[in-house]
C-alpha positions in Angstrom: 6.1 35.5 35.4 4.9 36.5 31.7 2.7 33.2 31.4 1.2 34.6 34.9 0.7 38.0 33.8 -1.2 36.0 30.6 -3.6 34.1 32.7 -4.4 36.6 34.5 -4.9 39.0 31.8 -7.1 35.9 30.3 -9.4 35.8 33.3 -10.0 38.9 33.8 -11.1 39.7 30.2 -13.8 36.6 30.5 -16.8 37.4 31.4 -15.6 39.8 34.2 -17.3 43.2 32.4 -16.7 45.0 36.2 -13.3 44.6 35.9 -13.1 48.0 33.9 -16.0 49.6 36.3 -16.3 50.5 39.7 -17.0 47.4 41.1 -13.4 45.0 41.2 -14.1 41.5 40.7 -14.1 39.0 43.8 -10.5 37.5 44.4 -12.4 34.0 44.7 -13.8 34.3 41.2 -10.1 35.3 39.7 -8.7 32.4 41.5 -11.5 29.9 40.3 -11.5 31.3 36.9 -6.9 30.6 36.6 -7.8 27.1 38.2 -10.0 26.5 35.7 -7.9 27.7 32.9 -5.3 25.3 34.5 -7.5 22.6 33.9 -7.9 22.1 37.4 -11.2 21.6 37.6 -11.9 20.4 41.1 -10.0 23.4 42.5 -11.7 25.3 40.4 -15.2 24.3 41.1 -14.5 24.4 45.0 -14.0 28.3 44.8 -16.5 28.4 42.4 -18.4 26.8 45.2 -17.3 29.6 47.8 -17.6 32.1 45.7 -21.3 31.2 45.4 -21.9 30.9 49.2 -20.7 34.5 48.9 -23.1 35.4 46.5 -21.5 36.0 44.1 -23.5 35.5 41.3 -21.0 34.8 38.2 -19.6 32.1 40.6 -22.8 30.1 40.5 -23.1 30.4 37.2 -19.8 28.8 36.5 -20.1 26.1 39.2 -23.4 25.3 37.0 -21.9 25.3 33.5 -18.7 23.2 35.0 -22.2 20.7 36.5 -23.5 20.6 33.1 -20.6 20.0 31.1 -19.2 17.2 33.3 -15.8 19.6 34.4 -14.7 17.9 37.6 -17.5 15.7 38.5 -17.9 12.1 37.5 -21.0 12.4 35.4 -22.6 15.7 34.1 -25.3 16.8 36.3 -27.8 18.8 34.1 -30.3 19.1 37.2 -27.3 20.6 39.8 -26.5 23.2 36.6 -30.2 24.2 36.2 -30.5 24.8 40.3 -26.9 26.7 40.2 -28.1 28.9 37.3 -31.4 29.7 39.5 -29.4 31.0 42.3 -27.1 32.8 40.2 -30.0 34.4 38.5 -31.4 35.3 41.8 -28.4 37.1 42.7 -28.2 38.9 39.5 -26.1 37.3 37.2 -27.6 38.3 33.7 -26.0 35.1 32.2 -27.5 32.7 34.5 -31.2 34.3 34.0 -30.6 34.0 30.4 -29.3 30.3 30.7 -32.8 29.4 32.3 -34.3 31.1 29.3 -32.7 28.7 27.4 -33.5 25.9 29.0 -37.2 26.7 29.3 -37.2 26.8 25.7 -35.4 23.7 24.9 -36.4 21.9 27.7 -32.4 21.2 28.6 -30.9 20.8 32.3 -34.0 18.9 33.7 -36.1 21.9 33.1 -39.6 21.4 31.3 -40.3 23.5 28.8 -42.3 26.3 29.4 -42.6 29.6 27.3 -44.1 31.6 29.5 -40.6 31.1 32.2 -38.6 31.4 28.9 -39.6 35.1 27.9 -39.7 35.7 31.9 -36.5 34.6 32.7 -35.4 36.1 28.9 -36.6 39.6 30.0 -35.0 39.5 33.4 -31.8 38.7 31.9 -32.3 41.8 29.4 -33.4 43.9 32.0 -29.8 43.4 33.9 -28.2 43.9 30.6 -27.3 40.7 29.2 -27.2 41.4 25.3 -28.0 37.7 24.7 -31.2 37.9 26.6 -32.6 41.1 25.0 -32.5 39.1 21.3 -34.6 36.3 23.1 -37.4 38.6 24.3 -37.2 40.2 21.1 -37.6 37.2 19.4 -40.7 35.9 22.0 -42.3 39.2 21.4 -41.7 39.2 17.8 -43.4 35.7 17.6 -45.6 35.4 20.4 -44.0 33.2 22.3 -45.3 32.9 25.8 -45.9 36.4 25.9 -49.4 38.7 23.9 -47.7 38.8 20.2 -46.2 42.5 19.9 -43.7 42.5 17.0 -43.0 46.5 17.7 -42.0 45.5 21.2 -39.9 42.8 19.7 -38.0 45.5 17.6 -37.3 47.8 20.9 -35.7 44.6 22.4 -33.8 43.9 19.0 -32.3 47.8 19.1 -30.9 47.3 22.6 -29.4 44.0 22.0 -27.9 45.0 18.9 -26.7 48.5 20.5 -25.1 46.1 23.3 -22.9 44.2 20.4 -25.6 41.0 19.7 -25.2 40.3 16.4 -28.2 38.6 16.5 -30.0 41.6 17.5 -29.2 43.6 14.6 -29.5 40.5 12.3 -33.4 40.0 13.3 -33.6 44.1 12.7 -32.7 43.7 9.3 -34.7 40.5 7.9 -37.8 42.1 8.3 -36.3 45.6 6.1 -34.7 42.4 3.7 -37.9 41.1 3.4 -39.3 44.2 2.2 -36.6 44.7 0.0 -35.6 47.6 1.3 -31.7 46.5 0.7 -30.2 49.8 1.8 -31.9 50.6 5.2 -31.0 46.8 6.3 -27.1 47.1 5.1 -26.2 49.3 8.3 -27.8 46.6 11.1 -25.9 43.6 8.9 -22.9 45.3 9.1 -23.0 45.5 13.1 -24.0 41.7 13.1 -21.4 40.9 11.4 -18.8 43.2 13.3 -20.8 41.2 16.2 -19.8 37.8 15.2 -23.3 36.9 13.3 -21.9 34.4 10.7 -25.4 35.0 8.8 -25.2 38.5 8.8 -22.0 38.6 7.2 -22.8 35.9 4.4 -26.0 38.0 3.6 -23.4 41.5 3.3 -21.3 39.2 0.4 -24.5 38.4 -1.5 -25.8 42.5 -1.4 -22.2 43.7 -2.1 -21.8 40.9 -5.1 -25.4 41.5 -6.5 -25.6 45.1 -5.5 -28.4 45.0 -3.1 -29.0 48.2 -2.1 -25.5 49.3 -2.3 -22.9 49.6 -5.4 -21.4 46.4 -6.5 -18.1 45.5 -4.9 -16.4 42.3 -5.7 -13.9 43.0 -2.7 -16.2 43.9 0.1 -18.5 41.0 -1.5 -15.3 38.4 -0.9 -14.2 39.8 2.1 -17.8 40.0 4.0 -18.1 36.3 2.6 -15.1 34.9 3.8 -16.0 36.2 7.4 -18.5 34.2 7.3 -17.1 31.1 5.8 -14.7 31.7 9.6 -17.6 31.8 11.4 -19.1 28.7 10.8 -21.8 29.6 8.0 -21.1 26.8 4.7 -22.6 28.9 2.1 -20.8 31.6 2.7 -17.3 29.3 1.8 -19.3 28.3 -1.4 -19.7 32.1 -1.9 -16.3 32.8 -1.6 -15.2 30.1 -4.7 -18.4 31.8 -6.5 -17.0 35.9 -5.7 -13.6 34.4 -7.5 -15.6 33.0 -10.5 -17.6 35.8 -10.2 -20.2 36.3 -13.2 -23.1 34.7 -11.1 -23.7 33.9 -8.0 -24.0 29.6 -8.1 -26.6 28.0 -5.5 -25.5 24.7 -6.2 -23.7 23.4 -2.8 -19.9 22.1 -3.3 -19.2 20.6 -0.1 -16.1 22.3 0.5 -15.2 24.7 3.5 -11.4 24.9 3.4 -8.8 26.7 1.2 -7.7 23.4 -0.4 -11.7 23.1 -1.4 -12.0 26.3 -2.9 -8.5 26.3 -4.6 -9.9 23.0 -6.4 -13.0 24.1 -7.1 -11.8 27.2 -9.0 -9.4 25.1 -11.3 -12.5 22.2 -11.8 -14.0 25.8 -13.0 -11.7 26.4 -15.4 -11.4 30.2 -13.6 -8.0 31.3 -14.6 -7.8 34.9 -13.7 -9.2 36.9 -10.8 -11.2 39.8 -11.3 -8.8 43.0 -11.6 -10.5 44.5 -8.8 -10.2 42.2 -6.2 -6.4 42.1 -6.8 -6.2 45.9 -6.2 -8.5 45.2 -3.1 -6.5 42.6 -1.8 -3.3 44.5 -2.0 -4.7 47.8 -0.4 -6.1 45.5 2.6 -2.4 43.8 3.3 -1.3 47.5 2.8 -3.2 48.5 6.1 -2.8 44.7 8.0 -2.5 45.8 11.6 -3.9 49.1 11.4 -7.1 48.8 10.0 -7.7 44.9 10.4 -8.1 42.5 7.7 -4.5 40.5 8.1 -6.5 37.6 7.9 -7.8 38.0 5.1 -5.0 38.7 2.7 -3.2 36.0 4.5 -6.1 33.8 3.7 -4.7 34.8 -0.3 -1.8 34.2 0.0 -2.3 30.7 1.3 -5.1 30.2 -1.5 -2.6 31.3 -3.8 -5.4 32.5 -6.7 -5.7 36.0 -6.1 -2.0 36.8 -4.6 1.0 34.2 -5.6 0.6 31.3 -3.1 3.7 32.3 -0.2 2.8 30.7 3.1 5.4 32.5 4.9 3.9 35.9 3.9 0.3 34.4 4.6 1.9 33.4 8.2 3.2 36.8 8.9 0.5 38.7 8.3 -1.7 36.6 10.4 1.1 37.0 13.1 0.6 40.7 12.8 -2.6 40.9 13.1 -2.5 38.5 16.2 -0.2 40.9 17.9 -2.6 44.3 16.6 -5.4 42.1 18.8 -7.2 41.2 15.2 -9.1 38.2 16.6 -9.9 37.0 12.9 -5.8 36.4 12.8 -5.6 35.3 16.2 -8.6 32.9 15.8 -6.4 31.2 12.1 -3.4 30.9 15.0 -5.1 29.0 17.2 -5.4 26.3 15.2 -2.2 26.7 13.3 -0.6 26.1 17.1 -2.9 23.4 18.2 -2.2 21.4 15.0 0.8 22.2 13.9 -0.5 23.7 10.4 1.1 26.6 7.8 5.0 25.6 8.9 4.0 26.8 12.8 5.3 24.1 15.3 3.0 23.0 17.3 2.8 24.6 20.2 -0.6 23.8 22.9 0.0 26.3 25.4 0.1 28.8 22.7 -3.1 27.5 21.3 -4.4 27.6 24.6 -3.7 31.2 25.9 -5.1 31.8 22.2 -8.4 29.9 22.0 -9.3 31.2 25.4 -8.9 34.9 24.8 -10.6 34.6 21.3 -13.5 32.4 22.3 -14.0 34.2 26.6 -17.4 33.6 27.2 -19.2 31.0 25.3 -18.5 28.4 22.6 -19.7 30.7 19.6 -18.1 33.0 16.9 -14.8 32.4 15.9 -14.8 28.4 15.1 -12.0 27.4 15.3 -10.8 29.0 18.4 -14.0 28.2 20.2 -13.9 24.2 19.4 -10.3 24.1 20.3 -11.3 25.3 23.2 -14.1 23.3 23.8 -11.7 20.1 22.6 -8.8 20.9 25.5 -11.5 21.1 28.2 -13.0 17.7 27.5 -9.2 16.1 27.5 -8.2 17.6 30.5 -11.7 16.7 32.1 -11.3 13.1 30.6 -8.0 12.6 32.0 -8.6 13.9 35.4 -11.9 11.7 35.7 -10.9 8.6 33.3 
């Protein structure tokens, strides 16, 4: 009954916003989404199928993502995604209008490219809310793609993405302040993009905090803002890390490394001995508040590195373990992985990683990395078993 209770918490939590509001959500969809967390994809896609014939708008747009990534079908099917997504766009579904952005722009699912349908379909999919879509009129506008060139009307767009949690939003808000130099007015909208999930944002926050762009020099905040974004995918923000440790200047020179085992060998081919004082005192006030005020993941992140804090992999487990159960996705997303491969002394454990890496990654394949490519990893098994 708990597992139940789990999947059904799952699916209701991914991409089902009206859950929470007035509207409930379509028994058809619940059901489709729990087959399709099941693995069971031709179940799955048959209610999906309903579901659309219901008009039901999310449901076409997930019938069309399952036709384009091959889920329960012998071949992918770009062309049956791109004709799903149009009906699902027709009946409102933000997601699907900003899918067909995409495609107009990259010329993906069959669809030719065409900017003047991109910044159409881009604006429709703003206009019904979809943060996603808002950043991609922005951007047209900003640009001039396929619409008249209008860089103010770009920035309106950019506010209400970022005020809807796009990271990218507030990101493209602050380059053009960055550009200018003006360090302190752009701080705020990096911030947000990083609290968003905008691995760039956050890497750009470690180099102003360790160079003092705009803001007082803070070799913690500079570490911590870095390391974020070494999580979420961005490679110079790892080599950042190694170079906040170093500290003394900020290295440009590329080391190839992204993992802790990396970094810890980098520092000793350094010769770095000691860490700064500060980020010691930092460190220890962050585990101080694990669980109440986030960061678990990152002091458990020193504690496995074993430079800053003395290397204890059982205290670097439990912390991430607390933070998991506080809902700190930047634990929960370490977890994942530690379940699906068996890593930090966890056994491994694939329904764990599972439940896990759909909860952290619900509704796309971007942010946290490694929840979201686990993900992405158990859906094409499952799919290649059940259609060898």
């Amino acid at each position: 009954m708990r597992y139940l209770n789990i999947l059904l918490f799952l699916f209701l939590m991914m991409n089902t916003p009206d859950v929470f509001g007035k509207k409930s959500t379509p028994k058809i969809l619940i059901r489709g989404k729990l087959a399709q967390f099941e693995f069971n994809f031709k179940k799955a896609n048959n209610l999906f199928q309903k579901g659309c014939s219901q008009k039901i708008g999310e449901s076409c747009r997930l019938l069309g993502e399952n036709y384009e990534d091959g889920y329960g079908f012998q071949k992918k099917e770009p062309a049956s995604a791109h004709k799903y997504y149009l009906l699902g766009c027709k009946l409102k579904d933000a997601k699907s209008c900003n899918l067909l952005a995409m495609d107009y722009l990259t010329g993906e699912c069959g669809a030719v490219k065409n900017l003047q349908k991109h910044a159409s379909y881009a604006r429709k999919a703003c206009d019904l809310n979809e943060p996603r879509g808002c950043s991609n009129i922005g951007y047209a506008y900003e640009n001039g793609n396929g619409v008249v060139k209008d860089p103010k009307k770009g920035k309106q767009f950019y506010e209400k993405a970022c005020s809807m949690k796009d990271g990218t939003g507030c990101y493209n808000l602050a380059i053009p302040l960055q550009q200018r130099k003006n360090f302190k007015s752009a701080l705020p909208y990096l911030i947000k993009g990083c609290k968003y999930l905008h691995s760039g944002s956050c890497r750009n926050l470690g180099v102003y905090y360790f160079q003092g762009m705009g803001v007082k020099k803070d070799l913690v905040k500079a570490m911590m803002y870095s390391w974020r974004g070494c999580e979420l995918g961005f490679k110079e923000s790892c080599r950042n890390v190694r170079t906040v440790l170093s500290s003394g200047y900020l290295d440009m020179l590329p080391t190839g490394g992204q993992t802790i085992g990396d970094i810890s060998a980098r520092l000793a081919h350094d010769h770095v001995k000691k860490p700064p004082r500060e980020v010691v005192a930092g460190i220890k006030e962050t585990e101080k508040n694990c669980g109440k005020k986030g960061g678990c993941a990152f002091a458990s992140f020193h504690y496995q590195l074993g430079f800053v804090m003395p290397k204890n992999m059982k205290k670097a487990l439990y912390l991430l373990k607390k933070g998991c159960a506080a809902k700190e996705m930047d634990s929960c997303n370490v977890m994942t992985r530690n379940y699906y491969l068996g890593e930090m002394g966890v056994k491994k454990d694939l329904k764990k990683a599972k439940e896990l890496a759909f909860m952290v990654c619900a509704g796309g394949y971007r942010g946290y990395k490694n929840a979201c490519v686990i993900k992405r990893l158990m859906l094409d098994k499952a799919n290649k078993k059940a259609n060898p």
